[in-house]
DRENPA-3360 file (N, C-alpha, C; in nm, 2 decimals, always signed):
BEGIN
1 = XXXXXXXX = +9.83/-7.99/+10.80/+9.84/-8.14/+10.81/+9.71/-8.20/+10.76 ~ +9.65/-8.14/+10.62/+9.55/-8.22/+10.60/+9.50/-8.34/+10.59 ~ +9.43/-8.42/+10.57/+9.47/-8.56/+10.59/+9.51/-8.64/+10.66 ~ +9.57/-8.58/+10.81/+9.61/-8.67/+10.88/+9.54/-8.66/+10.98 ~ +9.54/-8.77/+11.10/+9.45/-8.78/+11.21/+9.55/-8.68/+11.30 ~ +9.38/-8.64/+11.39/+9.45/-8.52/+11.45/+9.56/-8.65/+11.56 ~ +9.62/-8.52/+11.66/+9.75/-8.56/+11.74/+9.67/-8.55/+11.88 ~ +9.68/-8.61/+12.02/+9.67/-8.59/+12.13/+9.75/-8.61/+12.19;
9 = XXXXXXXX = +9.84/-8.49/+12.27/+9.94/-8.53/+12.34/+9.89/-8.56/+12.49 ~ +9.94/-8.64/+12.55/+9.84/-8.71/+12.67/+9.92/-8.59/+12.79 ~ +10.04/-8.55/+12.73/+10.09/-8.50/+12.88/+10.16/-8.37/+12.85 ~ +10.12/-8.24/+12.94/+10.22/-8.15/+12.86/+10.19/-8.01/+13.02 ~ +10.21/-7.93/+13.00/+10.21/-7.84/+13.07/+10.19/-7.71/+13.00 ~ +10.07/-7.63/+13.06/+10.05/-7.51/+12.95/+10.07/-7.42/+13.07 ~ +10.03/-7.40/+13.20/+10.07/-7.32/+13.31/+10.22/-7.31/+13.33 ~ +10.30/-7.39/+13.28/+10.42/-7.38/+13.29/+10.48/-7.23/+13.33;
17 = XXXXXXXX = +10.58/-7.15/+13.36/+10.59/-6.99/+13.35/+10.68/-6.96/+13.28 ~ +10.76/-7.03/+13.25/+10.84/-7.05/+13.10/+10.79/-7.03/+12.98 ~ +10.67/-7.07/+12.98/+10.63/-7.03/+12.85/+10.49/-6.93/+12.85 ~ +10.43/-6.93/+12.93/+10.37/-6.84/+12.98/+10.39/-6.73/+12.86 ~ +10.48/-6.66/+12.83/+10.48/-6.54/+12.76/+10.51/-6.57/+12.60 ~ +10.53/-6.69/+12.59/+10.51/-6.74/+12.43/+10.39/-6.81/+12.42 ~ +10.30/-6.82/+12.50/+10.19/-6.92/+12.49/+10.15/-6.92/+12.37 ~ +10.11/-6.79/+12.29/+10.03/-6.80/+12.15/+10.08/-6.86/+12.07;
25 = XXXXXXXX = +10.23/-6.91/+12.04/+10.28/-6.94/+11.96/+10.32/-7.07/+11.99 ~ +10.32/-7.11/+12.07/+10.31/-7.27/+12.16/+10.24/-7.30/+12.11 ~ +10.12/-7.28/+12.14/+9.99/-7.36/+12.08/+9.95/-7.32/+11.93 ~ +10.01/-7.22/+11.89/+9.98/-7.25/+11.75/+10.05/-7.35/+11.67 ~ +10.19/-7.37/+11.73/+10.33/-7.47/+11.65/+10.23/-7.61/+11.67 ~ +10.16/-7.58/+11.77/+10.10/-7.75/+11.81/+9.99/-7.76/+11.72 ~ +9.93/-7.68/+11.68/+9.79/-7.68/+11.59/+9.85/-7.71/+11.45 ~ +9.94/-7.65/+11.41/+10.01/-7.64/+11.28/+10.07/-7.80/+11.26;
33 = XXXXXXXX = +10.06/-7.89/+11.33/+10.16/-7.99/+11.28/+10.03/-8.09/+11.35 ~ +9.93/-8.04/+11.40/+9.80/-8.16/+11.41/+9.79/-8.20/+11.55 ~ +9.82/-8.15/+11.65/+9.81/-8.15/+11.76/+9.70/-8.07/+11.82 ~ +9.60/-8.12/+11.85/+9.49/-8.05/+11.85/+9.38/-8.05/+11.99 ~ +9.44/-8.18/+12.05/+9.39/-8.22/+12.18/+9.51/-8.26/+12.33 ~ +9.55/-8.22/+12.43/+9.61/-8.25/+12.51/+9.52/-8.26/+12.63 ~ +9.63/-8.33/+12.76/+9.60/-8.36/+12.88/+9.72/-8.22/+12.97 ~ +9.66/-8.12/+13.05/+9.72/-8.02/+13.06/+9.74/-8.01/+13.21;
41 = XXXXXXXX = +9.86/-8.07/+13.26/+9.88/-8.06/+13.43/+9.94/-7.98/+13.49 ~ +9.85/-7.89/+13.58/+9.87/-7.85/+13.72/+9.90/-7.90/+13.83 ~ +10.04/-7.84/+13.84/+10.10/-7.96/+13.97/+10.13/-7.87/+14.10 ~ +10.07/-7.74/+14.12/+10.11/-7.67/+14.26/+10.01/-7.56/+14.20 ~ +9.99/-7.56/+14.36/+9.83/-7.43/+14.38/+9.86/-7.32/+14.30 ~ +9.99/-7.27/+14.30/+10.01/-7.12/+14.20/+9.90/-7.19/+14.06 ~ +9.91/-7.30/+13.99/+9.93/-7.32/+13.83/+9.73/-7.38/+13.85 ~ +9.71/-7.40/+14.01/+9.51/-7.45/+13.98/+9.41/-7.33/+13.97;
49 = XXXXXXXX = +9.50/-7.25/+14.04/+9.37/-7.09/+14.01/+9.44/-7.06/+13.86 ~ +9.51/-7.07/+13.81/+9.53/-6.99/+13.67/+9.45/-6.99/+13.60 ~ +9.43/-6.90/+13.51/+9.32/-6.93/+13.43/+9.40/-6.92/+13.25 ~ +9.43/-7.02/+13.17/+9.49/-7.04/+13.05/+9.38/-7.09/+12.95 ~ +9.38/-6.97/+12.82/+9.29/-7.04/+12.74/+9.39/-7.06/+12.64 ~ +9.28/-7.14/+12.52/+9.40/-7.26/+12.44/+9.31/-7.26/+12.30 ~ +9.35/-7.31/+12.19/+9.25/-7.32/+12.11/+9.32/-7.48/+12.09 ~ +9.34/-7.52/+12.16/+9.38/-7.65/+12.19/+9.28/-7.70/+12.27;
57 = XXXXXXXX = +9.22/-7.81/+12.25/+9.07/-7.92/+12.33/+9.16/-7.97/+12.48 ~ +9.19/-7.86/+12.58/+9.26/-7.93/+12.67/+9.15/-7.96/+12.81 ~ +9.21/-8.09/+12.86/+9.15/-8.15/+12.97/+9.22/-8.13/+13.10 ~ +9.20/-8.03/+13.20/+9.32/-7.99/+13.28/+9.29/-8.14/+13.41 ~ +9.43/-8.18/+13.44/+9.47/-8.24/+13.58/+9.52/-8.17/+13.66 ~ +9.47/-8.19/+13.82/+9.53/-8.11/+13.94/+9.58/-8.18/+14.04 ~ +9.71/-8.17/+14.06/+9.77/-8.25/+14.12/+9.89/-8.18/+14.22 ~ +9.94/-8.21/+14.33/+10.10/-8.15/+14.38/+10.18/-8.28/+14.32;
65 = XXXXXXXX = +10.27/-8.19/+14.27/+10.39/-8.29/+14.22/+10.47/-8.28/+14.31 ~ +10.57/-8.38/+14.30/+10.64/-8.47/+14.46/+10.76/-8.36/+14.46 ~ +10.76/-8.31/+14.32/+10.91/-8.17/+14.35/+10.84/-8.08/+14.47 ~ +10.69/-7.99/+14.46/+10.70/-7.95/+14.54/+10.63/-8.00/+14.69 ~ +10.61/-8.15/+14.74/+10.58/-8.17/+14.85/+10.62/-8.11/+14.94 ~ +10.77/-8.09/+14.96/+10.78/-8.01/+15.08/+10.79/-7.81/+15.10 ~ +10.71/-7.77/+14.99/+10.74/-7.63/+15.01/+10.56/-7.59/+15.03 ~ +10.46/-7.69/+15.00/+10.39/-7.66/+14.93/+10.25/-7.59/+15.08;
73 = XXXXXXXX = +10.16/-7.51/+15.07/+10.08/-7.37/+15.11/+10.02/-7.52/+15.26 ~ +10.00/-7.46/+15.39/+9.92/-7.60/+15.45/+9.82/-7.64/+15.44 ~ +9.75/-7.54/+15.34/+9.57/-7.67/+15.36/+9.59/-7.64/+15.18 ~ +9.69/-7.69/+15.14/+9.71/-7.73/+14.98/+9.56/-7.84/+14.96 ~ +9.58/-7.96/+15.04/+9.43/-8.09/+14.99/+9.33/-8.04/+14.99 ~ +9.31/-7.94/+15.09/+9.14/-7.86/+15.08/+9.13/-7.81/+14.93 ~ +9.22/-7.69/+14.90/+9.23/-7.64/+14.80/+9.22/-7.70/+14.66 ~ +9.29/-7.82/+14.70/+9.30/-7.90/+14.58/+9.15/-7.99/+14.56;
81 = XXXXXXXX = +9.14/-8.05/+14.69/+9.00/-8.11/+14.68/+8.86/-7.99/+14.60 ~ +8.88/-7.86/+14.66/+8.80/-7.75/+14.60/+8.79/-7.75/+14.47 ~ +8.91/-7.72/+14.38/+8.96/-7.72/+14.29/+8.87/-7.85/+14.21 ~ +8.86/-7.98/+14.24/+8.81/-8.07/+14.19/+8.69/-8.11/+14.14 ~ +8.63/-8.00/+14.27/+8.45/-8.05/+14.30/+8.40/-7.93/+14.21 ~ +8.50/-7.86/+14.12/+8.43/-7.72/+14.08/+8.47/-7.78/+13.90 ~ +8.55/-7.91/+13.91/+8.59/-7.95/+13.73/+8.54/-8.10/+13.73 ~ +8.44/-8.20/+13.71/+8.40/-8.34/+13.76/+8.48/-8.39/+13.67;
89 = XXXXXXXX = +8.52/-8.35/+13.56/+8.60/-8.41/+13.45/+8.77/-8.43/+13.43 ~ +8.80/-8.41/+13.59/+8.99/-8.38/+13.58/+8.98/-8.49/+13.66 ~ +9.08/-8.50/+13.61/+9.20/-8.61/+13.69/+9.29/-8.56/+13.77 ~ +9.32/-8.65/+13.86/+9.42/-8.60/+13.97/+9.59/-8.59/+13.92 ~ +9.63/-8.48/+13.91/+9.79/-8.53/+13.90/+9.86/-8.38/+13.79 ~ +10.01/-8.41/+13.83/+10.08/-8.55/+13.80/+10.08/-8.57/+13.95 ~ +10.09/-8.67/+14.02/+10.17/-8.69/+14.14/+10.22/-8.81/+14.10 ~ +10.26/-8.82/+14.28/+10.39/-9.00/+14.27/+10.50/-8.91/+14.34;
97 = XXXXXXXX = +10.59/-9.02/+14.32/+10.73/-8.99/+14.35/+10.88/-8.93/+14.28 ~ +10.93/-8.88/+14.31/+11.02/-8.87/+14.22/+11.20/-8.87/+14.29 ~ +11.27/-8.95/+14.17/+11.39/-9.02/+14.20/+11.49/-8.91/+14.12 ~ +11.49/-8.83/+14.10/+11.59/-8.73/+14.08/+11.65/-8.63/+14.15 ~ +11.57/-8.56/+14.17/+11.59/-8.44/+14.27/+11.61/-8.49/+14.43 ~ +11.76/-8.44/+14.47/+11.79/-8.48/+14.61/+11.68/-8.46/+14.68 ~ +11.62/-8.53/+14.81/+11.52/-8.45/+14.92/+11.59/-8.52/+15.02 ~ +11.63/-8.40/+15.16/+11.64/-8.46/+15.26/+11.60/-8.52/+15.38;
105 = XXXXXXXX = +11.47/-8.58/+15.37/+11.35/-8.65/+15.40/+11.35/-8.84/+15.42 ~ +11.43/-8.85/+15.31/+11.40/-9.00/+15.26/+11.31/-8.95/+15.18 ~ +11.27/-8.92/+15.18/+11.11/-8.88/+15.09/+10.95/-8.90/+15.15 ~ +10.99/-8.84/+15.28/+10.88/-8.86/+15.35/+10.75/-8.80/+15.30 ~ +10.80/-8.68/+15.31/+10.71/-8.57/+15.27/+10.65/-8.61/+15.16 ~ +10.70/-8.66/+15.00/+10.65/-8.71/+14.89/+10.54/-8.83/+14.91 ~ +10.57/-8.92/+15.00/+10.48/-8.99/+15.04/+10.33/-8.93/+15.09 ~ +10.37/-8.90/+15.20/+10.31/-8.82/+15.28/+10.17/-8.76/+15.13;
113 = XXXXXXXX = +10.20/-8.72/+15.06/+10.18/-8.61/+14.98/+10.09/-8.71/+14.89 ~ +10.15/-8.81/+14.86/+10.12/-8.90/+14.77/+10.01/-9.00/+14.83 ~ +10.01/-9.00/+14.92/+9.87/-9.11/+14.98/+9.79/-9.02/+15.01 ~ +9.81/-8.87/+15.01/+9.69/-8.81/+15.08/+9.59/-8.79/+14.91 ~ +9.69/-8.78/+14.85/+9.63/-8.75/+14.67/+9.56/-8.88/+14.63 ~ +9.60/-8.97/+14.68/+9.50/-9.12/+14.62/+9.45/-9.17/+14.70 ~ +9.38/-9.12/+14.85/+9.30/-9.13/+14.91/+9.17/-9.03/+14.81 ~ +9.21/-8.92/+14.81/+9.11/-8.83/+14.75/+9.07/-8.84/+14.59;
121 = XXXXXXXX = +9.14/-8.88/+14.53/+9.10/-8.96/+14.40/+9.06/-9.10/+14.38 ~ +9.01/-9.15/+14.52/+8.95/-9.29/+14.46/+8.80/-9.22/+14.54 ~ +8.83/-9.15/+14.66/+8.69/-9.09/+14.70/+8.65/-9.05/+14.56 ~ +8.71/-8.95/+14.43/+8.64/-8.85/+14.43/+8.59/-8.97/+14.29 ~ +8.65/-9.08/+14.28/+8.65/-9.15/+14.11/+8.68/-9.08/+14.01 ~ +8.79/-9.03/+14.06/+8.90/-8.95/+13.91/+8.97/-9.04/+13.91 ~ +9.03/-9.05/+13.76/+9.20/-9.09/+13.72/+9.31/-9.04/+13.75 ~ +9.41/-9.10/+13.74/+9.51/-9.05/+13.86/+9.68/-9.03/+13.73;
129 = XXXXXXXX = +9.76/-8.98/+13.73/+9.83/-8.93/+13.64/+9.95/-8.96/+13.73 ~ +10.02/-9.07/+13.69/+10.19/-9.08/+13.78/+10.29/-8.98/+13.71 ~ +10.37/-8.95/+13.83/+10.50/-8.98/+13.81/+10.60/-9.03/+13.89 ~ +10.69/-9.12/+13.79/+10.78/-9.23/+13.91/+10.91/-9.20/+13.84 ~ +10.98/-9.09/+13.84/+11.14/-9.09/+13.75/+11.23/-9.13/+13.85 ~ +11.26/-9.26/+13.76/+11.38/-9.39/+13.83/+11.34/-9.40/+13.96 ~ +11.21/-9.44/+13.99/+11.16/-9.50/+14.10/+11.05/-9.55/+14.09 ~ +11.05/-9.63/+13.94/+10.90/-9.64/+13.92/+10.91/-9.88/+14.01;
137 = XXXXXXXX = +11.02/-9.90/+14.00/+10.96/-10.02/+14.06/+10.93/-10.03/+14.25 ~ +10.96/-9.89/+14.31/+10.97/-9.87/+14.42/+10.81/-9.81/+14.42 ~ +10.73/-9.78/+14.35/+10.61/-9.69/+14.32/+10.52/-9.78/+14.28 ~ +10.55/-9.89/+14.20/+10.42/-9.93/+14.17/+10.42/-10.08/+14.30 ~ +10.53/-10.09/+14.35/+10.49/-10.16/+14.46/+10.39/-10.04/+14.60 ~ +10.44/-9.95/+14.59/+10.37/-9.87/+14.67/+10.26/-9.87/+14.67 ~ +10.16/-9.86/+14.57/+10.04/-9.80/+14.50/+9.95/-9.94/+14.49 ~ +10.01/-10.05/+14.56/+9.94/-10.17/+14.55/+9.83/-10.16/+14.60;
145 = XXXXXXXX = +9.82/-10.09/+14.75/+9.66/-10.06/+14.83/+9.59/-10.00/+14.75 ~ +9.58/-9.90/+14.67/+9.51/-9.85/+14.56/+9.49/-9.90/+14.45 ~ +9.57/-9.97/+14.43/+9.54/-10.03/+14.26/+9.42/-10.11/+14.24 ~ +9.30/-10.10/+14.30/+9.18/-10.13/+14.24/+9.06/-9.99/+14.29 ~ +9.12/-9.87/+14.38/+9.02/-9.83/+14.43/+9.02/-9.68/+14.32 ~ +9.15/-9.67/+14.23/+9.13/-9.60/+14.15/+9.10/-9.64/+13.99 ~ +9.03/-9.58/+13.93/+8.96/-9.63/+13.81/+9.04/-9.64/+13.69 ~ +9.15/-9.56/+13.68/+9.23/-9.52/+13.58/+9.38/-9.45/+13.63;
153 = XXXXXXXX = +9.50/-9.54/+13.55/+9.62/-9.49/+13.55/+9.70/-9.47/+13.46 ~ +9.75/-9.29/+13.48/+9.84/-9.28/+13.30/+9.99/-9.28/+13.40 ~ +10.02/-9.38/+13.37/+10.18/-9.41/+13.42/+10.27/-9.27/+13.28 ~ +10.32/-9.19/+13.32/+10.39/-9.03/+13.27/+10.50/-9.08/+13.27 ~ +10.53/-9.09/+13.15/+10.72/-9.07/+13.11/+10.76/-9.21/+13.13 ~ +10.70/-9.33/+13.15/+10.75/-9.41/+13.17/+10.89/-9.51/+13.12 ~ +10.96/-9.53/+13.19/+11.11/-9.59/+13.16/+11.10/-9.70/+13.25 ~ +11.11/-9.81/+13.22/+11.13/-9.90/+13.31/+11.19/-10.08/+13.27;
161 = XXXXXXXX = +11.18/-10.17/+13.31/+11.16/-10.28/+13.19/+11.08/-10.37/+13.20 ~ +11.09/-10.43/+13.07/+10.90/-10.52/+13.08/+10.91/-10.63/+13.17 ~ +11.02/-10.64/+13.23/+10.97/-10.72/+13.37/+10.91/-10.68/+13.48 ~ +10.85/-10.55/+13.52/+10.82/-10.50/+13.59/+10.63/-10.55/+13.56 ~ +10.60/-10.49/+13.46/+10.47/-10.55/+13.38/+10.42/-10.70/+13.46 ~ +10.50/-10.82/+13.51/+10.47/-10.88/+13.62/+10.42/-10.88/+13.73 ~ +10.44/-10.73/+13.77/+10.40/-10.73/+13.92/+10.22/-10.72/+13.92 ~ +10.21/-10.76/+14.07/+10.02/-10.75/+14.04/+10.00/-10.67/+14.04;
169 = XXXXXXXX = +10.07/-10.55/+14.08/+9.96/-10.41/+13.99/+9.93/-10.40/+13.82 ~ +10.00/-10.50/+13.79/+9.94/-10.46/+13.60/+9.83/-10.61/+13.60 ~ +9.78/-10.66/+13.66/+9.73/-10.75/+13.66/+9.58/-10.72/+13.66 ~ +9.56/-10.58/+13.65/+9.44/-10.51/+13.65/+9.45/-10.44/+13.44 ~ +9.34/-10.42/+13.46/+9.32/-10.38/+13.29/+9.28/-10.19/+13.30 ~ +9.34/-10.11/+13.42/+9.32/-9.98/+13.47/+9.47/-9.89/+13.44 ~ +9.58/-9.96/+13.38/+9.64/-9.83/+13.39/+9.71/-9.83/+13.25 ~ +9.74/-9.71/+13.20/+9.78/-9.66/+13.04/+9.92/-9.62/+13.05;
177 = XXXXXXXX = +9.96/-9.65/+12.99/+10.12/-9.63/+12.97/+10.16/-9.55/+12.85 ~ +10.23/-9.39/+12.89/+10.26/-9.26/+12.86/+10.40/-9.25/+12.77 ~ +10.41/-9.26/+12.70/+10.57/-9.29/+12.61/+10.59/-9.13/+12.59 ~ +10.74/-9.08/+12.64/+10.78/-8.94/+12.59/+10.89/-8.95/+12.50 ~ +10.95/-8.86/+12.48/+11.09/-8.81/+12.42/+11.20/-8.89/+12.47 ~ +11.23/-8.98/+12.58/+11.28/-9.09/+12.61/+11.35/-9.16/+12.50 ~ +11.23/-9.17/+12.42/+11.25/-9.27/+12.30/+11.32/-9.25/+12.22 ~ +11.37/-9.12/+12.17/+11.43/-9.07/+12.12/+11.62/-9.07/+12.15;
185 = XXXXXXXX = +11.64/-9.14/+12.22/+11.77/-9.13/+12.34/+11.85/-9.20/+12.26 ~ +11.94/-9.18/+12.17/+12.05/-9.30/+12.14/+12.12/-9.37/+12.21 ~ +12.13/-9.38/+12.35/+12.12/-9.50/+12.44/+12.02/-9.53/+12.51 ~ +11.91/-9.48/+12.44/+11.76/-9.56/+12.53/+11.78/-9.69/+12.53 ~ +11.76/-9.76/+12.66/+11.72/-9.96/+12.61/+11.61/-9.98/+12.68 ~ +11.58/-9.97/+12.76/+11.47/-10.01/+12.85/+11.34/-9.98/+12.82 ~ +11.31/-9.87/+12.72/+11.16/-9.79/+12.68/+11.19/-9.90/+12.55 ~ +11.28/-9.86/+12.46/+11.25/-9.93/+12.33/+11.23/-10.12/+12.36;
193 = XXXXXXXX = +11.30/-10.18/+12.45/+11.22/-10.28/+12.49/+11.12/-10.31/+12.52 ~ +11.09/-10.21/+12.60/+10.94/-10.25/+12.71/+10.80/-10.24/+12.58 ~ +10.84/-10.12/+12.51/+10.74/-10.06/+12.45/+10.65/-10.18/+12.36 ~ +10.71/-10.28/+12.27/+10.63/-10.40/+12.21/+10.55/-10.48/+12.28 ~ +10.62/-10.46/+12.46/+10.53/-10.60/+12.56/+10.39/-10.53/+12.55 ~ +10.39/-10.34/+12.58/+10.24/-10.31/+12.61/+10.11/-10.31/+12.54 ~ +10.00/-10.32/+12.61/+9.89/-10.32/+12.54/+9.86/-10.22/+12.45 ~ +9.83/-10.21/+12.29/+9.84/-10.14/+12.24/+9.71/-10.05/+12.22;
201 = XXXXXXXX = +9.58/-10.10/+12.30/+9.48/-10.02/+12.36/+9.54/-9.94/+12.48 ~ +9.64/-9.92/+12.55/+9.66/-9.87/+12.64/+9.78/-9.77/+12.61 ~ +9.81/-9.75/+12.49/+9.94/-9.66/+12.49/+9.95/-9.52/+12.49 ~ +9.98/-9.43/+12.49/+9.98/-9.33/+12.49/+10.10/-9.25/+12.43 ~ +10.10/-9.13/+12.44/+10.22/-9.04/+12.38/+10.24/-8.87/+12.43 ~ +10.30/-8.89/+12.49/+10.33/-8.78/+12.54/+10.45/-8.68/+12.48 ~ +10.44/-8.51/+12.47/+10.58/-8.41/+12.54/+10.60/-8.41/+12.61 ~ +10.51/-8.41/+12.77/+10.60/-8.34/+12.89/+10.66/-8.21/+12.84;
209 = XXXXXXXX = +10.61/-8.13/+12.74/+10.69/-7.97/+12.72/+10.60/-7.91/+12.80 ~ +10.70/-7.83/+12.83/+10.82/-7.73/+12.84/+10.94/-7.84/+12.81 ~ +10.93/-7.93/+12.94/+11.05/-8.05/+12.93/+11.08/-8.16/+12.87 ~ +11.18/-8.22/+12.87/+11.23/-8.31/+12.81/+11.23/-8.27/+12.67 ~ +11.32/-8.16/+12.61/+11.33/-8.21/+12.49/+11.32/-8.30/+12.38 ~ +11.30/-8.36/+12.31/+11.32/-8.50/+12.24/+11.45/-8.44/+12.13 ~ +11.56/-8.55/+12.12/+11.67/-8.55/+12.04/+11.62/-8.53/+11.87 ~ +11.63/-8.47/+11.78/+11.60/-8.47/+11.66/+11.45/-8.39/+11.71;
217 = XXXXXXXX = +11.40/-8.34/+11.78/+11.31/-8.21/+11.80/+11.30/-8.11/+11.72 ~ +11.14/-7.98/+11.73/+11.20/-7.88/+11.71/+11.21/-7.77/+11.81 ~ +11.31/-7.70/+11.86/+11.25/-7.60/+11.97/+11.16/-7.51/+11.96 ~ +11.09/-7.44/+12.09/+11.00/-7.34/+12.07/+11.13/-7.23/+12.00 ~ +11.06/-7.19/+11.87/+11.09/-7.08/+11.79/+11.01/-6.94/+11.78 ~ +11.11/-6.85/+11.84/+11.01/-6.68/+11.86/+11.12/-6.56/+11.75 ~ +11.03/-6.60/+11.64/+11.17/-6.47/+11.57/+11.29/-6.48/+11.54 ~ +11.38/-6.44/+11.52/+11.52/-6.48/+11.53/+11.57/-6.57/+11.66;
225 = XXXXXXXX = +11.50/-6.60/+11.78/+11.55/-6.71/+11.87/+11.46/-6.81/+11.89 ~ +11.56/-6.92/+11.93/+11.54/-7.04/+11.96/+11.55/-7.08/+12.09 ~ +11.41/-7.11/+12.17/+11.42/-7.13/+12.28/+11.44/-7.28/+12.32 ~ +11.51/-7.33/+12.40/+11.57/-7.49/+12.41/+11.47/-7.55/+12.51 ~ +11.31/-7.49/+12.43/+11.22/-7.55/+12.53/+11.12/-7.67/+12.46 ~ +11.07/-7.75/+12.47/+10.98/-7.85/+12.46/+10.88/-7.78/+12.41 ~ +10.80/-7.86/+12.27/+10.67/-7.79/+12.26/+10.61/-7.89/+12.24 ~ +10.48/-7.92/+12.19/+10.38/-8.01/+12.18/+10.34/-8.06/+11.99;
233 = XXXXXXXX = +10.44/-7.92/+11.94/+10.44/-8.04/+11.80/+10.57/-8.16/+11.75 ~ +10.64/-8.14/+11.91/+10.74/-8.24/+11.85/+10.67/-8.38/+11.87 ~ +10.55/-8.40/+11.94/+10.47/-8.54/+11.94/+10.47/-8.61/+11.82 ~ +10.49/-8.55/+11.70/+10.50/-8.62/+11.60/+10.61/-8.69/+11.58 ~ +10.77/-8.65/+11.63/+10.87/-8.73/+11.58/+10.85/-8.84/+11.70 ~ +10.80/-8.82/+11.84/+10.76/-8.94/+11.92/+10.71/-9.07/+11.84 ~ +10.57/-9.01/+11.81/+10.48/-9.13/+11.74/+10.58/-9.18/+11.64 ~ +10.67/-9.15/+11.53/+10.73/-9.16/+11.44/+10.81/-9.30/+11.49;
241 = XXXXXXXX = +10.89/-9.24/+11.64/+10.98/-9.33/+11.66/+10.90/-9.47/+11.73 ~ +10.76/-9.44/+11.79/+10.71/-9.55/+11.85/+10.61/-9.65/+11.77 ~ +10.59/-9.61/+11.66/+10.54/-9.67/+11.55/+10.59/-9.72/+11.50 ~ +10.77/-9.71/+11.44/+10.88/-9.80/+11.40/+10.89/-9.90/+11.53 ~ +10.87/-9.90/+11.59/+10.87/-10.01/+11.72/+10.82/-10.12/+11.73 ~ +10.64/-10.05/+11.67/+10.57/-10.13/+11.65/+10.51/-10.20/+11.55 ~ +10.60/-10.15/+11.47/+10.57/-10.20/+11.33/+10.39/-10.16/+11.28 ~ +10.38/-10.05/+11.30/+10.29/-9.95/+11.27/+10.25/-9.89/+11.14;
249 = XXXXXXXX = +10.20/-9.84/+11.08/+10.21/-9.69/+11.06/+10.20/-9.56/+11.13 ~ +10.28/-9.48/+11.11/+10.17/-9.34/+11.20/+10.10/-9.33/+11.23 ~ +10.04/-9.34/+11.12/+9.89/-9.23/+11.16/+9.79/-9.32/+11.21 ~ +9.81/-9.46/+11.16/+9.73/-9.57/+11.24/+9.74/-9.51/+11.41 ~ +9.91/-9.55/+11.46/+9.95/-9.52/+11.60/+9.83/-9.41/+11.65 ~ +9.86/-9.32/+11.54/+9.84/-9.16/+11.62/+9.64/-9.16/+11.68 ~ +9.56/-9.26/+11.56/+9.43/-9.21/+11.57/+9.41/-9.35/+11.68 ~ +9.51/-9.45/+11.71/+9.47/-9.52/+11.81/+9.53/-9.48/+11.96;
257 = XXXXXXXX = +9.66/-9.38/+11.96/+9.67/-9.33/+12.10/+9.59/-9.24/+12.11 ~ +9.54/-9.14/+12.03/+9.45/-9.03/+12.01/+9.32/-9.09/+12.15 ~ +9.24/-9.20/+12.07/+9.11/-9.25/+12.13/+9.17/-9.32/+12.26 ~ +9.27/-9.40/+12.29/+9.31/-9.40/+12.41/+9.32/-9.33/+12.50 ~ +9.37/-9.21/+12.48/+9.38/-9.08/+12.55/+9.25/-9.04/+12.62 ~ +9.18/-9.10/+12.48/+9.01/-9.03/+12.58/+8.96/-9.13/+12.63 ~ +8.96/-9.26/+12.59/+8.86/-9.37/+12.68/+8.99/-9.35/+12.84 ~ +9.12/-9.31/+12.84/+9.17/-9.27/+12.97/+9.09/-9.18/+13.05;
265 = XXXX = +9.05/-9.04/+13.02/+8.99/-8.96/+13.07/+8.85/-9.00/+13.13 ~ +8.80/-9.10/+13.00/+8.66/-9.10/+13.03/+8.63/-9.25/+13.16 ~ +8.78/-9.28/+13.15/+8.71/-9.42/+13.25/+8.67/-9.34/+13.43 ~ +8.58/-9.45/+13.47/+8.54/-9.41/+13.60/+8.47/-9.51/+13.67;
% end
């Protein structure tokens, strides 16, 4: 990809165990098409002791994700708080809530889970990494007590509509908004609306691979098979589709979510 500005994907998973045994070739597919810097989240104790190297510039986040709040080890926050004080430069997450997966709780436990994680990331002055799938207007009402005591937010995967952008949580100039393979959806409406209202210092671009496919993708490819998993160089047909949005170019898009990505990291 000479000539082009490198890629940052803001959100992806390299601990994943899925890919775990293709990793070399993961991260090469990502290098090969200019993906060169990611944000790489640990979301349960098995994936914070791992140890993953990359020839990818990755920035790891540690967080319990709200899938596993209720299965998860009991002094998980010590561990995680450990985990923190030994990397000054991670972010907390993904955490938040999540609206897919049945829980028979109400979703206590996710709560539960979720205020004890942004109690300890505004102590610790990290950035904090959501996820709210189809609960994100239920979540950023939530997160009102915090929304000045944390420094930085990468709202992950976001789908929602630009009426939500209203509420006083956006009324602060602290959180970044994460565009995935969503966009890609031939009945997407809500992303391809919202996406022109946001600040275009604040955008971002995410895989989320392993997950979420993006439609017109490529899969991870091993030899004669095709694995129907998410990788980190389909970021390109992302930016492609969120740049026609914005009446862009690419590679403009790409070297301004690029530097977003990092003034996210680096706020505090």
């Amino acid at each position: 990809m000479s000539g082009s500005p490198a890629l940052f994907d803001a959100h992806l998973h390299l601990r994943d165990a899925r890919i775990l045994p293709f990793h070399a070739r993961y991260v090469k597919d990502a290098l090969d098409v200019g993906v060169t810097a990611c944000i790489d989240c640990a979301t349960r104790p098995e994936e914070w002791a791992m140890e993953v190297s990359s020839s990818l510039a990755a920035t790891t986040a540690y967080g319990l994700h709200p899938w596993y709040a209720s299965v998860s080890v009991p002094n998980w926050l010590e561990r995680l708080e450990c985990v923190l004080a030994s990397d000054p430069n991670a972010p907390v997450g993904e955490i938040g809530l999540d609206g897919i997966r049945r829980v028979h709780d109400g979703g206590t436990a996710q709560r539960a889970v979720l205020f004890a994680q942004l109690d300890l990331a505004a102590r610790l002055g990290r950035p904090v990494i959501l996820h709210g799938a189809r609960v994100w207007p239920l979540l950023l009402r939530l997160l009102e007590p915090w929304a000045d005591r944390i420094c930085a937010w990468q709202l992950h995967g976001i789908n929602f509509s630009h009426e939500l952008l209203a509420l006083p949580f956006f009324k602060r100039a602290n959180a970044w908004f994460s565009v995935g393979g969503g966009l890609l959806k031939p009945a997407a409406r809500l992303l391809p609306e919202l996406l022109p209202h946001l600040p275009l210092n604040r955008l971002l671009v995410e895989t989320d691979s392993p997950d979420r496919f993006p439609i017109g993708g490529d899969p991870l490819v091993l030899g004669q098979h095709q694995l129907l998993y998410n990788q980190p160089g389909n970021l390109r047909c992302i930016l492609r589709a969120a740049a026609t949005l914005r009446a862009l170019p690419v590679d403009e898009l790409a070297e301004q979510t690029a530097q977003n990505a990092r003034d996210f990291l680096a706020a505090r």
